[in-house]
N, C-alpha and C positions, 0 to 999 in steps of 0.2 A: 247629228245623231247617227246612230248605228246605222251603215247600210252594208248587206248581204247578198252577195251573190246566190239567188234563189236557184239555182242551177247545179251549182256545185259547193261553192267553195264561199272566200268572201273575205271582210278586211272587218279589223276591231282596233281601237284605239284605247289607251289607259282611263286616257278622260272620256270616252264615251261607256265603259266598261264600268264608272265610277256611278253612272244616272242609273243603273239598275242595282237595286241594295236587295239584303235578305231579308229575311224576316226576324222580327227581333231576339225571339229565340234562339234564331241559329246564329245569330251577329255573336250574342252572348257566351255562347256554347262556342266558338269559333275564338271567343277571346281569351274564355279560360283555357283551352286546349293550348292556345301560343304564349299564353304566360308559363305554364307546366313545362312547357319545352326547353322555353327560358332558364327555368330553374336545372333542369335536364343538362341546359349543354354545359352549363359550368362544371360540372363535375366530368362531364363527358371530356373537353377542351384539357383540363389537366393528365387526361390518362393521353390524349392522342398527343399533347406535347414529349409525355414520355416516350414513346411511340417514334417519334418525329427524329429527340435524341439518337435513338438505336440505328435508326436509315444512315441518318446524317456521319455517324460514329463509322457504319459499317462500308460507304463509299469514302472515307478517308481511309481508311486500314487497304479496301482494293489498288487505291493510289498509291500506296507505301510501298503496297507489295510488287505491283506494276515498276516501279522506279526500277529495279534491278533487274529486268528483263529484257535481255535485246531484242531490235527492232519491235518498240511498241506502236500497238496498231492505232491507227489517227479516230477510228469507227468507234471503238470502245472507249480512248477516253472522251469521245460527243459525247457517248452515253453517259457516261459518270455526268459528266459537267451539267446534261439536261437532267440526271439525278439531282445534283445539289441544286439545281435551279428550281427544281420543283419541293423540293424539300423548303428552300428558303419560302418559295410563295404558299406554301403552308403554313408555316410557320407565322406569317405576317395575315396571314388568311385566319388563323386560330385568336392570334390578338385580336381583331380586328372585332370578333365575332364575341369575346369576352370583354372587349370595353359594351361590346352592344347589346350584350345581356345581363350586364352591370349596369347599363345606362347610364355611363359614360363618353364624351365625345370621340367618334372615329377618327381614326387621322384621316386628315386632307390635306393632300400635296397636289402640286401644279408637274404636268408630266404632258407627255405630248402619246396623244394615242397613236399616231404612226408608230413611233419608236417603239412603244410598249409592246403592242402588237408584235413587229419582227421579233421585238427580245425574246418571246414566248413562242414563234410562229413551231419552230423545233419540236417541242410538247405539244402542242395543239395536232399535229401531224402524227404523233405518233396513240392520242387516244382516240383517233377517230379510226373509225375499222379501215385496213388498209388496201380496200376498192375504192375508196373513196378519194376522190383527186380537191387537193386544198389550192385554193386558189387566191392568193393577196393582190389586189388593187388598191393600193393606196395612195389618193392623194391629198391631205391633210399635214403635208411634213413639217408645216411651220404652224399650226395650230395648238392651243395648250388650254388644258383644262383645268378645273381644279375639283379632285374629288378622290376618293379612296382609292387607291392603285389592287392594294389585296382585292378587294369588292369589284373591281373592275376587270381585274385575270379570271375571277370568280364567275363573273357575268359572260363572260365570252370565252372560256370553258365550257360554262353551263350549256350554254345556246350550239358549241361548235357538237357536245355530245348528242346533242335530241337531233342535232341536224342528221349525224350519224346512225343515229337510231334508226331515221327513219329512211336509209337507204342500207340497206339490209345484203341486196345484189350489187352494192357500190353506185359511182354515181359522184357528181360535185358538189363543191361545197367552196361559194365563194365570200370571202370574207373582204368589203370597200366599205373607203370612208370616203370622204369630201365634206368642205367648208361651203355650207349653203348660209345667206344673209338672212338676217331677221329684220321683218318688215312691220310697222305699225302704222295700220288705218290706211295700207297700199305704200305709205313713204318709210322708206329705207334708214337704217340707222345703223350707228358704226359699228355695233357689237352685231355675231353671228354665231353660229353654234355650226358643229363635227356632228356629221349625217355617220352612224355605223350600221354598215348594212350586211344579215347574215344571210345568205342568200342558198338551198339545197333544191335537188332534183328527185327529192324523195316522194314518199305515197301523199306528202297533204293532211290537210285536219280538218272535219266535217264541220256543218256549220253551227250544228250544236255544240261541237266541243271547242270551236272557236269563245265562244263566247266566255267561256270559264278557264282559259289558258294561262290565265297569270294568279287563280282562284291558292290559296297555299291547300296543299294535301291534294289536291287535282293528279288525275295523271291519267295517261289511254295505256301505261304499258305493263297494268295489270300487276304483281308480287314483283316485277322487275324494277317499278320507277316509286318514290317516295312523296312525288309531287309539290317538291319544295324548289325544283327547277329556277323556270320563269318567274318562282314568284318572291327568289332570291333579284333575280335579272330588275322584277319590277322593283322592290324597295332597292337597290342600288342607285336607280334610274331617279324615282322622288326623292331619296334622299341628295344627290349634284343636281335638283331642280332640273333635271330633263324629263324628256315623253318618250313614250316607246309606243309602238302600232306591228301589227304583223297583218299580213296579208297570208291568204293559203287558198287553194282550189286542190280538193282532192284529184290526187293524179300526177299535180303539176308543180308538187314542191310548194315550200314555204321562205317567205322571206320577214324575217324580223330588224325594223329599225329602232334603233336608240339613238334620240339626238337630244346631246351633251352641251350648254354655253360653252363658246369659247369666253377664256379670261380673257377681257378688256386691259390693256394696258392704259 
């Protein structure tokens, strides 16, 4: 069951978050609002694909024009290149999002979250406010999962921006995995799951609002946050059949883990 640090701060888990429900009014009222939305983003999803064209279009004409210029600089084309990289994960981020409010199946492919990780590490560094020092430890390099890749840059975007958020005067922000064994009834078994752990040294989340952090429309950061964060992070998480837990003490930063099956060969 839930336990809190009555002091400060404290830990919450998905499945412990799932034993306290709402009241049935508000379950209801909660369900019509994420059906509307549903309806909402398909129309929305077609105009940001147009959107998406214009980007994509406007760092290929940069590239064109760069080619006939001497000595080009190595800085600017990263940037292009982390352009189109983030254009593309939109892109597959926008489908992803329109088979799932079609209800249609998402894709699922088998990826190794080490690799994915570095592929992105580039962007992840540059939308986090830049006091903030990023940190990778990764040791998972030969682990592989199977589950939404768009859903998954998604989720660990999500988590690397709130990290940011909440270190304002800067501060770190480390991002580790590891392959921890899955154990039943004490005895060990072949299969194990990718520990992802986001780890910041920012202000913390009280123990009231710990409890509603993954809640959808939730948010502490007031006309700035939409409150759809975490609670994209969470349905990513049940939908690859993982759990997710965060820990926080006001003060002393917050650490959120997702741990992902590894595919069994």
């Amino acid at each position: 069951m839930l336990e809190v640090d009555k002091r400060k701060g404290g830990c919450v888990g998905l499945k412990q978050q799932a034993c306290k429900r709402r009241p049935a009014s508000q379950e209801l009222l909660l369900q019509e609002k994420m059906r509307s939305i549903g309806y909402m983003t398909t129309s929305v999803i077609h105009d940001f694909n147009n959107l998406l064209a214009v980007l994509s279009s406007g760092t290929r004409l940069l590239r064109c024009a760069r080619e006939g210029q001497r000595g080009r600089d190595g800085r600017q084309e990263r940037i292009l290149e982390e352009m189109d990289s983030a254009v593309d994960m939109a892109k597959r981020l926008v489908n992803e999002l329109l088979a799932f409010a079609q209800d249609q199946d998402v894709n699922l492919i088998r990826f190794c979250p080490d690799q994915r990780i570095n592929t992105i590490s580039g962007i992840l560094r540059r939308i986090v406010n830049t006091a903030v020092e990023v940190e990778l430890s990764l040791e998972a390099p030969n682990a592989t999962i199977e589950a939404c890749q768009a859903m998954f840059d998604a989720a660990l975007i999500n988590m690397s921006v709130n990290s940011s958020h909440a270190m304002p005067e800067g501060g770190k922000l480390q991002i580790s995995t590891r392959v921890l064994p899955i154990s039943v009834n004490d005895n060990p078994v072949e299969c194990s799951y990718v520990s992802m752990r986001i780890a910041d040294t920012g202000v913390g989340i009280s123990p009231e609002n710990l409890r509603t952090v993954f809640e959808p429309f939730f948010t502490s950061k007031g006309k700035y946050g939409n409150g759809m964060g975490l609670y994209q992070v969470r349905e990513f998480t049940l939908q690859s059949n993982g759990d997710i837990r965060i820990d926080s003490n006001v003060g002393s930063g917050t650490v959120v883990e997702i741990r992902l099956p590894v595919v069994c060969e």
